[in-house]
Structures are given as C-alpha cells and as structure tokens.
DRENDO-1510 file (C-alpha; in Angstrom, 1 decimal, always signed):
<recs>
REC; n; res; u; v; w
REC; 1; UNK; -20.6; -12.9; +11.2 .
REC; 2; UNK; -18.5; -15.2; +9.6 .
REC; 3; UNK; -14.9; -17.3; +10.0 .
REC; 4; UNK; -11.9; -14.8; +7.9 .
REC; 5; UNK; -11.1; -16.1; +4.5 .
REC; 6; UNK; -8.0; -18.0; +4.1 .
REC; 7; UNK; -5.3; -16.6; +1.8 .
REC; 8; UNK; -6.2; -18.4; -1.2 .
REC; 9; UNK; -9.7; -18.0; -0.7 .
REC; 10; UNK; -9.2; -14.0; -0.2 .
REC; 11; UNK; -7.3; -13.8; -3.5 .
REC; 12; UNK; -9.2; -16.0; -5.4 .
REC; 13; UNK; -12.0; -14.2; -4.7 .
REC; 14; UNK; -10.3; -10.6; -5.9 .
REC; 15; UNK; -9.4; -12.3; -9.2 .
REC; 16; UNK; -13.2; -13.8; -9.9 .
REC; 17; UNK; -14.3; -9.9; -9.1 .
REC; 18; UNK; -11.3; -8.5; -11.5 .
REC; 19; UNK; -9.3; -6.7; -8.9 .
REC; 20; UNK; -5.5; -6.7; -9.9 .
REC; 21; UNK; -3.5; -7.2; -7.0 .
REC; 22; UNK; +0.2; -7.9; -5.5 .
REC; 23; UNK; +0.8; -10.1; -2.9 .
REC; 24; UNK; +3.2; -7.9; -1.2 .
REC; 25; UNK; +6.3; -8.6; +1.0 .
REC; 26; UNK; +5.0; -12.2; +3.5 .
REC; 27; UNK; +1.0; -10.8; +3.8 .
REC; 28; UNK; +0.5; -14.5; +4.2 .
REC; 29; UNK; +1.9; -15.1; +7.8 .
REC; 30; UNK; +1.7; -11.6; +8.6 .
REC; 31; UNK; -0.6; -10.2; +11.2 .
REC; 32; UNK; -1.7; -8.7; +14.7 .
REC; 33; UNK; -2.7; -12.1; +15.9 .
REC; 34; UNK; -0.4; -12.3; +18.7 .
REC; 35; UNK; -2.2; -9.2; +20.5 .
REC; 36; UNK; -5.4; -10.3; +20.3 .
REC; 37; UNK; -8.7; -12.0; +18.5 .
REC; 38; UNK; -9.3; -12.1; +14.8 .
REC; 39; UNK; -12.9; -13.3; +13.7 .
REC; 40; UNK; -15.1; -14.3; +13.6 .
REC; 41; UNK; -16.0; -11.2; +10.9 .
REC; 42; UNK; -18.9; -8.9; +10.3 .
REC; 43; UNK; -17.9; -6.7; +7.9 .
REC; 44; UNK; -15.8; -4.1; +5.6 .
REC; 45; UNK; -14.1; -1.1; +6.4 .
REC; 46; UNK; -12.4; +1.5; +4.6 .
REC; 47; UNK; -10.0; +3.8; +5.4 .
REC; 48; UNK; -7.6; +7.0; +3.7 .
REC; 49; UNK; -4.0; +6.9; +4.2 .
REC; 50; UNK; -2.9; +10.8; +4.7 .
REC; 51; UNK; -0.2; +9.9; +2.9 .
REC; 52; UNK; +0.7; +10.0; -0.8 .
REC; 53; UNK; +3.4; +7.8; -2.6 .
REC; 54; UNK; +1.8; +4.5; -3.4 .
REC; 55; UNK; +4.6; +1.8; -2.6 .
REC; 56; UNK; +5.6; +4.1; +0.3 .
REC; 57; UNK; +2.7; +4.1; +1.8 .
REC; 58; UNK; +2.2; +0.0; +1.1 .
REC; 59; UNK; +5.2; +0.0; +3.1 .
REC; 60; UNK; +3.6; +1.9; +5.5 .
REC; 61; UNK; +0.9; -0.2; +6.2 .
REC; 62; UNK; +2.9; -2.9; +6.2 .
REC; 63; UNK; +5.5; -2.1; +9.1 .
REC; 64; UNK; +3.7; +0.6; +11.0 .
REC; 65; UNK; +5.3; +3.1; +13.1 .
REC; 66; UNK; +6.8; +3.0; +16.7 .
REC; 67; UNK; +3.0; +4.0; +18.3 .
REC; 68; UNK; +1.2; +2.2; +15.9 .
REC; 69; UNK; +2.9; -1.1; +14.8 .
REC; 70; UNK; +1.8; -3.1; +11.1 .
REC; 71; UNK; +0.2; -4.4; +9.9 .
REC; 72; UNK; -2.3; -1.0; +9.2 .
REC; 73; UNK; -5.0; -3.2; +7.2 .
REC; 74; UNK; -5.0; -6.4; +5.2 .
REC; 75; UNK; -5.2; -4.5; +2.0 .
REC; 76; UNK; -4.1; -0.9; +0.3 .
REC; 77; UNK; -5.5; +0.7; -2.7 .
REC; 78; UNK; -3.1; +2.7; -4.7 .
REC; 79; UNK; -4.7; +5.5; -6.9 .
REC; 80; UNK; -3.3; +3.3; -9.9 .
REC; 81; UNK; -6.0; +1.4; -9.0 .
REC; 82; UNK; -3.8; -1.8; -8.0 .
REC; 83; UNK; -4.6; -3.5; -5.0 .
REC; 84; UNK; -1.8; -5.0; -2.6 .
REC; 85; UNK; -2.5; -7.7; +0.1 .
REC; 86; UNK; -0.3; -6.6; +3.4 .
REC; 87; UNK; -1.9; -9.0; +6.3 .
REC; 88; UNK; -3.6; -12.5; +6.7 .
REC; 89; UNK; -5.3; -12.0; +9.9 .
REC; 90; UNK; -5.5; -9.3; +12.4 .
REC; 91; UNK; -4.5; -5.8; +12.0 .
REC; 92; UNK; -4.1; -1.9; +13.3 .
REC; 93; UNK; -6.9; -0.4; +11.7 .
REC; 94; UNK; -10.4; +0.1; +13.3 .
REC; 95; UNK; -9.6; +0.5; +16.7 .
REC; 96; UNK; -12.5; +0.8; +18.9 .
REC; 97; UNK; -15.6; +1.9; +18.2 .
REC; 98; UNK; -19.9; +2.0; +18.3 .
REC; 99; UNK; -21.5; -1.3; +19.8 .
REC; 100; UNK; -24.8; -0.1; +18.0 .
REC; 101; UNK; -22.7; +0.3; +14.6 .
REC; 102; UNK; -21.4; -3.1; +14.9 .
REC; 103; UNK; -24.7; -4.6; +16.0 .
REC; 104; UNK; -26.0; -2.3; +13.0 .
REC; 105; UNK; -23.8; -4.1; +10.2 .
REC; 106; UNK; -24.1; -8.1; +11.6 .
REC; 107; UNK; -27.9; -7.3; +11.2 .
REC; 108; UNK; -27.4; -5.6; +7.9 .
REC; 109; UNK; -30.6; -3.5; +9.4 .
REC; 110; UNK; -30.2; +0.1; +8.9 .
REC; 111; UNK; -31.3; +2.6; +5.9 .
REC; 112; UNK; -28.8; +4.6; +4.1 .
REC; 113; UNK; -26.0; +5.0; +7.2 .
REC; 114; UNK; -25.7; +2.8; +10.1 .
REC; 115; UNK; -26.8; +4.8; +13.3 .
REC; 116; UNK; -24.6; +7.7; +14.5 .
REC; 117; UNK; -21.3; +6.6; +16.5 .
REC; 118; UNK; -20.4; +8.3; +20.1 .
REC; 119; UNK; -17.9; +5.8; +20.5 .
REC; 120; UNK; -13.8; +5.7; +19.3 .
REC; 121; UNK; -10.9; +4.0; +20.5 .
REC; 122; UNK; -10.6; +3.4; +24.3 .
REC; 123; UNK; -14.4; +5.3; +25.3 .
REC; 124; UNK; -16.5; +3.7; +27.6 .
REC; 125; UNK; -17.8; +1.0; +25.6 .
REC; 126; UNK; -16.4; +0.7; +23.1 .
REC; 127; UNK; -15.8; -2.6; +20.8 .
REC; 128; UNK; -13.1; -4.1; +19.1 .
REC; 129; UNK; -13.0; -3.1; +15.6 .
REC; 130; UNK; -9.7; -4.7; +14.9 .
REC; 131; UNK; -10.9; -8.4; +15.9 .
REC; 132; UNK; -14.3; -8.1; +13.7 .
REC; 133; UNK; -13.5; -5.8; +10.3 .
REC; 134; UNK; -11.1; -6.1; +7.1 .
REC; 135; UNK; -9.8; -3.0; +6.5 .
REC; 136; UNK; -8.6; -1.4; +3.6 .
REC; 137; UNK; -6.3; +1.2; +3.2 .
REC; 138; UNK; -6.6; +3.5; +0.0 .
REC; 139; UNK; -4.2; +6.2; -0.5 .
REC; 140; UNK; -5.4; +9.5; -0.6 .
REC; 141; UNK; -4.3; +12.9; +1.8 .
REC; 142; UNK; -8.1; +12.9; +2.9 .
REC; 143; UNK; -8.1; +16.5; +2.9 .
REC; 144; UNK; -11.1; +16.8; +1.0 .
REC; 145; UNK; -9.4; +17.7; -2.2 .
REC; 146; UNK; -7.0; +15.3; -2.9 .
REC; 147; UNK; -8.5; +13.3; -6.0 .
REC; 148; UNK; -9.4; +9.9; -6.0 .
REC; 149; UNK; -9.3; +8.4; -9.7 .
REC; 150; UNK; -11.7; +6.3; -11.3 .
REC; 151; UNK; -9.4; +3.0; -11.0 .
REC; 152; UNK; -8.7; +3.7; -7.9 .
REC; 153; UNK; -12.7; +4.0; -6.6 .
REC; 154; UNK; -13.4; +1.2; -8.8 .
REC; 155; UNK; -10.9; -0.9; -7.1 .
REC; 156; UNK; -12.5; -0.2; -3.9 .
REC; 157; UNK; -15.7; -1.6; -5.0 .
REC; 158; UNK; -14.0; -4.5; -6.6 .
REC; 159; UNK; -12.4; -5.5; -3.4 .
REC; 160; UNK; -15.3; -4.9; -0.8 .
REC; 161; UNK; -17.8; -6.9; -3.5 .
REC; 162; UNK; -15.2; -9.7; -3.5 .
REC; 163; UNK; -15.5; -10.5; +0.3 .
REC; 164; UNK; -19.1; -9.4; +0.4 .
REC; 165; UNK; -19.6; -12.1; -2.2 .
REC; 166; UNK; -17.5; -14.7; -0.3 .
REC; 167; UNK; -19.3; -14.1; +3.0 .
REC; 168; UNK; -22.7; -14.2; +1.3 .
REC; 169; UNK; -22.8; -10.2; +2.5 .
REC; 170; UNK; -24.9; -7.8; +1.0 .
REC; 171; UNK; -23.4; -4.0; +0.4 .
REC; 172; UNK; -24.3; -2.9; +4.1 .
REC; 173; UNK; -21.1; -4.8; +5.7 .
REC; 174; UNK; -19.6; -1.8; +4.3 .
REC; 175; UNK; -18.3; +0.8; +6.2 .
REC; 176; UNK; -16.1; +3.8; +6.9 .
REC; 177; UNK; -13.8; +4.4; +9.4 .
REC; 178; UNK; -16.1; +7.5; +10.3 .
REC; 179; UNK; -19.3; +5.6; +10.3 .
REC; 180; UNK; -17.1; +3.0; +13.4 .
REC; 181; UNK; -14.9; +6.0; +15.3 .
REC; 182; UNK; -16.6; +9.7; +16.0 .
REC; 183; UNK; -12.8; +10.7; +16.2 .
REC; 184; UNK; -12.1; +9.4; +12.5 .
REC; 185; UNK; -13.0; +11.5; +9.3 .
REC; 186; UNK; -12.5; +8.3; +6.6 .
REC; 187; UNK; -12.8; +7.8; +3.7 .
REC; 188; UNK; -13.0; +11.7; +3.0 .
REC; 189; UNK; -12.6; +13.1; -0.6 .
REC; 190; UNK; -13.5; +15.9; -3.3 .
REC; 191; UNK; -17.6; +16.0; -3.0 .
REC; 192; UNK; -19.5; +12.7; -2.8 .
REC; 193; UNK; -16.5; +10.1; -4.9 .
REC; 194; UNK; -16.1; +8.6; -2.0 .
REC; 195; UNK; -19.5; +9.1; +0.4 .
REC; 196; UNK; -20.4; +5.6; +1.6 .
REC; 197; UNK; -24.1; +5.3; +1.0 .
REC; 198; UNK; -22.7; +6.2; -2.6 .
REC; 199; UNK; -20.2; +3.2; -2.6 .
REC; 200; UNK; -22.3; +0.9; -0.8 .
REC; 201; UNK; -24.8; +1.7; -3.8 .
REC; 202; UNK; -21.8; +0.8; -6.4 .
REC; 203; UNK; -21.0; -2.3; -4.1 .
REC; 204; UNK; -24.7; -3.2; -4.2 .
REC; 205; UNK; -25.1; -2.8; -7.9 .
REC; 206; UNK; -22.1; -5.4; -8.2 .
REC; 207; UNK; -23.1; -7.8; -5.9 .
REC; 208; UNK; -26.4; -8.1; -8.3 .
REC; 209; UNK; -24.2; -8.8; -11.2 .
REC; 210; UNK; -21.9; -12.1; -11.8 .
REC; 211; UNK; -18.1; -11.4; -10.4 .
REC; 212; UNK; -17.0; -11.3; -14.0 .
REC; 213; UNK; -19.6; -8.2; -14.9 .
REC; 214; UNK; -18.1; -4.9; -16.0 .
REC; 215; UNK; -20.2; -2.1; -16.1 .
REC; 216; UNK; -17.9; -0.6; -19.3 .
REC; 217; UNK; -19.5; -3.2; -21.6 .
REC; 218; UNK; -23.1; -1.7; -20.9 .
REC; 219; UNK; -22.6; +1.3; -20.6 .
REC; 220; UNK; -21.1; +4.2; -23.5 .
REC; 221; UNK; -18.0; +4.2; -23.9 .
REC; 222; UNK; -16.3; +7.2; -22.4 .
REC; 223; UNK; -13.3; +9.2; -23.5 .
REC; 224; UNK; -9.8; +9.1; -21.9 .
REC; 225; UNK; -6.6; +7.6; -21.5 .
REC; 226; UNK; -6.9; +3.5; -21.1 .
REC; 227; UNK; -5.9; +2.3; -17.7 .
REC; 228; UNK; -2.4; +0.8; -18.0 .
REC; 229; UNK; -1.2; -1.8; -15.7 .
REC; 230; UNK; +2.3; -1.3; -14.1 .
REC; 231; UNK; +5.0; -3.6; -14.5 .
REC; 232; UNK; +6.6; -4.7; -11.0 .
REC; 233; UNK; +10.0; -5.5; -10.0 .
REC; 234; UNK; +11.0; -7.3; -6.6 .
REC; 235; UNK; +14.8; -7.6; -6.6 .
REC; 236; UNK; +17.2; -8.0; -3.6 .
REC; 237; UNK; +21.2; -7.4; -2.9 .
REC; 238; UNK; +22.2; -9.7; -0.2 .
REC; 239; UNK; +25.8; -9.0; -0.4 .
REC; 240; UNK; +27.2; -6.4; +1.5 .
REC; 241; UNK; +29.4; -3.5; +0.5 .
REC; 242; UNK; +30.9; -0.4; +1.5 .
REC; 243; UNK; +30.7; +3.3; +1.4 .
REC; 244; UNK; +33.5; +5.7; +1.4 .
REC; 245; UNK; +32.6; +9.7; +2.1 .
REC; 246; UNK; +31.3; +11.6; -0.6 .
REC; 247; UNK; +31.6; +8.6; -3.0 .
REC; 248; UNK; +28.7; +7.6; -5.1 .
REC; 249; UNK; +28.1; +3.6; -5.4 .
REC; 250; UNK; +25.5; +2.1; -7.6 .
REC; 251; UNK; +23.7; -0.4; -6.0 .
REC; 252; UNK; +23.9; -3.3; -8.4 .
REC; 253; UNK; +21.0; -6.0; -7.7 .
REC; 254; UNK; +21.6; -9.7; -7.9 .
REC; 255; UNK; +18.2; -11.6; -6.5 .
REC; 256; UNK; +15.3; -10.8; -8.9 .
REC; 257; UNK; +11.5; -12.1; -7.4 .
REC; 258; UNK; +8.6; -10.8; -9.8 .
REC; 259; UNK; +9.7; -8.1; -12.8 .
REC; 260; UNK; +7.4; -7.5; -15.3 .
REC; 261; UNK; +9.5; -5.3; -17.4 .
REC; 262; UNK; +12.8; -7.6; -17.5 .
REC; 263; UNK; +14.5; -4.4; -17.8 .
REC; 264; UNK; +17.3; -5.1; -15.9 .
REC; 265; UNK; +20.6; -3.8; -17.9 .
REC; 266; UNK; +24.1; -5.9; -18.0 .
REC; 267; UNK; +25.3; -6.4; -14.7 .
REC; 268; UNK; +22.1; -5.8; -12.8 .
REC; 269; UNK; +22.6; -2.1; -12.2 .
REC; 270; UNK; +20.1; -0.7; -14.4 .
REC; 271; UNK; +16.2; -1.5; -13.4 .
REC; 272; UNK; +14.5; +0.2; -16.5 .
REC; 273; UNK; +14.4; +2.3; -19.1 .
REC; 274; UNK; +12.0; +5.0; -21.4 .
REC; 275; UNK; +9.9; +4.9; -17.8 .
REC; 276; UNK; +7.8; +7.1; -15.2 .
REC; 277; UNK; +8.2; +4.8; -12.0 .
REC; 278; UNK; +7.4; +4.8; -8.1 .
REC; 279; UNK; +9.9; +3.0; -6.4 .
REC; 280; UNK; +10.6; +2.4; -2.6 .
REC; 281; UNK; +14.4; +1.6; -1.9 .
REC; 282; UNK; +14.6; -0.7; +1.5 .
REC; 283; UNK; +18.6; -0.2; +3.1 .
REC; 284; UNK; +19.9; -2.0; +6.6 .
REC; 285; UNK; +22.9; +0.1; +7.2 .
REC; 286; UNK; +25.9; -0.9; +9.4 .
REC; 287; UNK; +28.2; +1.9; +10.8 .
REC; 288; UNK; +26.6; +5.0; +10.3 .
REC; 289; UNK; +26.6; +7.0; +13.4 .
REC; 290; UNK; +25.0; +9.7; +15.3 .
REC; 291; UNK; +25.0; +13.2; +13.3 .
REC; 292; UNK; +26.0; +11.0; +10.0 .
REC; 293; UNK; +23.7; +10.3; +6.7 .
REC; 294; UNK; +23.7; +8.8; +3.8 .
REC; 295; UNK; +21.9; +9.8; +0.7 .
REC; 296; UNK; +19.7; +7.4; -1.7 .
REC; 297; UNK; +18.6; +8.7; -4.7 .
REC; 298; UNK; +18.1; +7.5; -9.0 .
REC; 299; UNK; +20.4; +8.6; -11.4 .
REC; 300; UNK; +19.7; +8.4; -14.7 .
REC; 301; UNK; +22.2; +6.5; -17.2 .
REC; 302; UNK; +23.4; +6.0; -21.0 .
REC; 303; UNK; +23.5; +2.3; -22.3 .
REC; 304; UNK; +27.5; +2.7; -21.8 .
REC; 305; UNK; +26.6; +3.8; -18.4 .
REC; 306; UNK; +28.0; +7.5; -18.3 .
REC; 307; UNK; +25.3; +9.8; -16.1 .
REC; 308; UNK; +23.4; +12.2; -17.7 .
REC; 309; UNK; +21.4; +13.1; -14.5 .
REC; 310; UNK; +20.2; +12.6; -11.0 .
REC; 311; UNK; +17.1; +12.7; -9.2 .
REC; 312; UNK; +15.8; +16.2; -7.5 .
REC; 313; UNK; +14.7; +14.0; -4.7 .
REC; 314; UNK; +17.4; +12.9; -2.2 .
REC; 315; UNK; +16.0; +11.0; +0.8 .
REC; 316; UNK; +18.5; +11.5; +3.9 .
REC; 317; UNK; +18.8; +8.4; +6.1 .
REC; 318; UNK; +20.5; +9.6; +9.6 .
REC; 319; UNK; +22.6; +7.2; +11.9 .
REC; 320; UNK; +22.2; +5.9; +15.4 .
REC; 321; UNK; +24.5; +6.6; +18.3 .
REC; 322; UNK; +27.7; +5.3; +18.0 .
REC; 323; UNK; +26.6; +3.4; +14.8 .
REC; 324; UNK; +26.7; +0.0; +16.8 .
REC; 325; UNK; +23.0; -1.0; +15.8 .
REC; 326; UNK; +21.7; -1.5; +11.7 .
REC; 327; UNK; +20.2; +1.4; +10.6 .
REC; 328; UNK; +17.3; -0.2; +8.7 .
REC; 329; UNK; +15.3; +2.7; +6.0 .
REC; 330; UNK; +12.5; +2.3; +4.1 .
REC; 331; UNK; +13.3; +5.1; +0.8 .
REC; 332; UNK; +10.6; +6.3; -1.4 .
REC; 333; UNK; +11.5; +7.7; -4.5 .
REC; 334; UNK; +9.7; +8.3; -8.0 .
REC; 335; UNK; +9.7; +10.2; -11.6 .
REC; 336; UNK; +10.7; +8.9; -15.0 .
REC; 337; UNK; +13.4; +8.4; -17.1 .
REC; 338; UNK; +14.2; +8.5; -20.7 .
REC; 339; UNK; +17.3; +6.3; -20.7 .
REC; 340; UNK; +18.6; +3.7; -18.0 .
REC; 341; UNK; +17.5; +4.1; -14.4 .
REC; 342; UNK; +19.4; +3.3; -11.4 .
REC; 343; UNK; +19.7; +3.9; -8.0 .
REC; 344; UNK; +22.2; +5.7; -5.9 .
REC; 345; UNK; +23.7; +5.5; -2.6 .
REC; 346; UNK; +26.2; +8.4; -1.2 .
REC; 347; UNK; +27.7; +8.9; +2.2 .
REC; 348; UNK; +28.2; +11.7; +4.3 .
REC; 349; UNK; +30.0; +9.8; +7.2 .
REC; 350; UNK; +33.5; +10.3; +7.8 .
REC; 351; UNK; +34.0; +6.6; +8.6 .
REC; 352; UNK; +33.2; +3.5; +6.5 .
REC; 353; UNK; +29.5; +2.3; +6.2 .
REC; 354; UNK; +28.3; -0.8; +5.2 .
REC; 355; UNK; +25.4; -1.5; +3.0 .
REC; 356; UNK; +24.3; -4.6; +4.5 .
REC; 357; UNK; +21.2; -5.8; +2.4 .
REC; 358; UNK; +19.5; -3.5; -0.1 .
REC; 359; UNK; +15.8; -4.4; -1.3 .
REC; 360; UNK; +13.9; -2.8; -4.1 .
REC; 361; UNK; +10.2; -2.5; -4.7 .
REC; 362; UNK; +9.1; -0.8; -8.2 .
REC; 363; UNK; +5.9; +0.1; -10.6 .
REC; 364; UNK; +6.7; +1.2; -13.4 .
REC; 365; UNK; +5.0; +2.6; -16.7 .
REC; 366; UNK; +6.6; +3.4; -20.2 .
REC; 367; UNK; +6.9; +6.4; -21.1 .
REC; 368; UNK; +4.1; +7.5; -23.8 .
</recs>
C-alpha cells in the first residue's frame, strides 16, 4: 500500500515513461473525495468504456451520469493512444469487490491471475475498490470485437508502468475490472490484446527496463503508418448570443487555452483546416423549452467564408420545461474537412434562445 501520488508527481512520472497526455478540463481539484476515502493505494485497475468517441467519452468520465456521478477514473486512454488525466483523488470506478483479490495484489502473491472473485458492488463482503485502486478508462465497446490499436495498448502499459514505477510496484498491482467485480467483464477485446496476465507480462517487461526504454529500438522495425500525434484546441465563448428559429449562427470563439494547430481563421470562426478531427462541443443554453431543440453540428467553409457543406451528424439538444433552467449539453461530433471547419448552431424553438457560454474541445489530424 502506499500514499496517492500528487499531481505533479502522477504526471511527471507519465512523461519519464513516454506516455503523451492532456491534462484535461480541472483533473487537479477534481475528485470523489467528498463521499468517501482515497488511499492509502494498492494498486492498478483497468477498465473499457462501452463507448466510442474519444473526447466524448473523456467527457464522460469526467462528468458522469445522473446514477453514476464523475469523475469515472483518474485517467482515459483514447485508441489514439493519448492519455488524459480527469481526477486527482477519488473516483467512480471499481466499486466493490473481492477481499482476497485485494489482499491478493498488496501481497503481490499470486501466479498468473489473482484468485477468483465472488464478490461485486454491494455483496456481503465486499471491499472498497474506489478508496484503494487508480483506474483507468480506455475506450473501447468491449464487445469482444471492437479493436484496440497498438498505441492505444501501448499506452496502457505506459501508464500502469509509470505508477508501478513510482510506487516501487511490480506488474502484479495490475488488475482488471473483471479480476476485482464477478459482475464486470473488463478490459475485454478481440482474442488475448488485452488479457491481463498478457499485459501484466508487457508491464513487467517495462518495469525491467529504464522509463526511457522503447522496445521499437530493439526490436525490427515493422511496417505501417507512423503514429501521429494530434493537435489540440481548448477555446471558450463567454459572451452570450441569441438564436432565432430556423436561423443558422456560427459560433465564433474568443478565449483560446492550448491549440496546437493555431488554425483559427479571421475572426475566430474557423478552428481548422485540410483536417480529420474529433471534437466535443460543450453549450449552456437559456430559453429553450419543453418539446424545443436546437441543433449543433460543423459546417464546412471557403477562405471567403461561403459554405460548401455540412456535417451528416446533427446532435439534437432538447429543452427543459418551461425553459426557466440552463440547458447545459455536452456535443460530440467528428469527420474531416478539406477547407475551413466550423461549428454550427440552429434552433428549432419558436421563441428566442440564448447561447450562454459555448466551450470547445478538439484533436485534430491533417489530412494525408
């Protein structure tokens, strides 16, 4: 067992292992503390998503949902292979689960699998997972045939070496949510990419190497496409403005945090360009009503701004009763571009409605 790493000591730890990383949204102050213990720590679990998307499901694990609130884990693995850090501190992820398993992994004393779990959340029994694991998210249907890429298995490694290493751990800390929980099934994938006592072999080959090893410089080199890194843009609209039926408004952004690309066009409208992206659009929305919605979508623009297209995907964000409360929506939307992109908000209320604050969180790639 052992006290939870600090912030800077949990990302300085990823970067001496070679994980690349985004500190997203405030993971810093953000937690489960309130509800309950955190530490001390005996170990690493890892989990599937049953989701796809990857900023969508970051924002996800982030926020929660109404019977499960965020944070979902302190860290999700996208299939880009990009790690992002979403809690400091306790979070909804374990649940309950074996005694022996726990007792199991603090000992490190077990052969290829910890011993068989009866337990899950709220048996007879059962132990607080939440309190005593870091979790990780990766994002993956978990359907058995969903793929999980290279980077993106490689990143898990990375990650579960790195507080392995900074705990003085070896690879049997190392769980999966099915090894804790006889109710859980993850990490579950296409034959054995993602069977445990196969990771916790990669994990243990790593934690016999410096942090800075890579495998790819002994071994042959292998055929494929290089691993690109995306770009990332953070920017924000706090000013409000207002939507008239069946009009179209560009959202025009005029905070910028982290972007990569600096592909903003005049007037802060356009957000990229020649790109494949994956984008989550964040809205708080004031008048929108009962049996009213408005649309988000991209649109895809000349360099004199004139349209040439819009997205195929149209998210559809309904209103409240008597539109009294801010409608707050969390948008995901993705594809690519050959010209300007930019992002599109239409309503279908037959009253005013008022963008309040509009927030936008992309990755994007250029287009080969």
């Amino acid at each position: 067992m052992a006290t939870p790493l600090t912030p800077d000591q949990f990302v300085k730890a990823l970067e001496a292992e070679g994980v690349t990383y985004s500190e997203y949204k405030s993971w810093r102050t953000h937690n489960r503390n309130h509800k309950g213990a955190w530490g001390p720590v005996h170990g690493v679990m890892i989990h599937h998503t049953v989701s796809t998307g990857e900023l969508s499901s970051v924002n996800l694990c982030y926020d929660g949902y109404s019977t499960l609130p965020g944070p979902l884990c302190q860290s999700v693995i996208g299939k880009s292979g990009w790690v992002y850090m979403t809690a400091n501190g306790r979070a909804n992820h374990a649940g309950g689960g074996s005694p022996d398993v726990l007792a199991a992994v603090t000992d490190e004393r077990y052969n290829d699998r910890p011993p068989a779990t009866r337990h899950h959340d709220g048996s007879a029994g059962a132990v607080d997972g939440n309190a005593r694991f870091y979790g990780a998210e990766c994002v993956n249907l978990g359907d058995g045939k969903d793929p999980w890429p290279d980077k993106q298995v490689d990143a898990v490694v990375r990650w579960a070496t790195a507080i392995c290493r900074a705990h003085g751990w070896s690879a049997k800390s190392v769980i999966g949510h099915k090894e804790w929980s006889d109710w859980k099934s993850d990490p579950r994938g296409p034959g054995t990419v993602v069977d445990m006592t196969v990771l916790r072999a990669k994990i243990a080959e790593r934690l016999a190497h410096p942090p800075s090893w890579n495998p790819a410089t002994t071994t042959a080199p292998t055929t494929g496409t290089p691993v690109t890194k995306p770009n990332r843009s953070h920017l924000k609209r706090f000013e409000d403005f207002t939507l008239s039926e069946n009009t179209p408004a560009s959202i025009y952004w005029t905070t910028e945090y982290p972007d990569d690309a600096n592909g903003h066009g005049e007037g802060g409208k356009t957000v990229g360009s020649n790109i494949t992206y994956d984008a989550t659009v964040n809205l708080t929305l004031l008048g929108l009503g009962e049996d009213h919605f408005v649309e988000v979508y991209a649109a895809e623009e000349d360099a004199n701004g004139v349209l040439l297209g819009e997205s195929a995907m149209r998210a559809q964000v309904w209103g409240k009763r008597e539109g009294f409360h801010p409608v707050k929506a969390s948008v995901p939307v993705s594809g690519y571009v050959g010209n300007r992109l930019s992002f599109r908000v239409v309503s279908r209320a037959s009253t005013p409605v008022t963008v309040e604050e509009a927030e936008l969180y992309m990755h994007s790639w250029p287009l080969s």
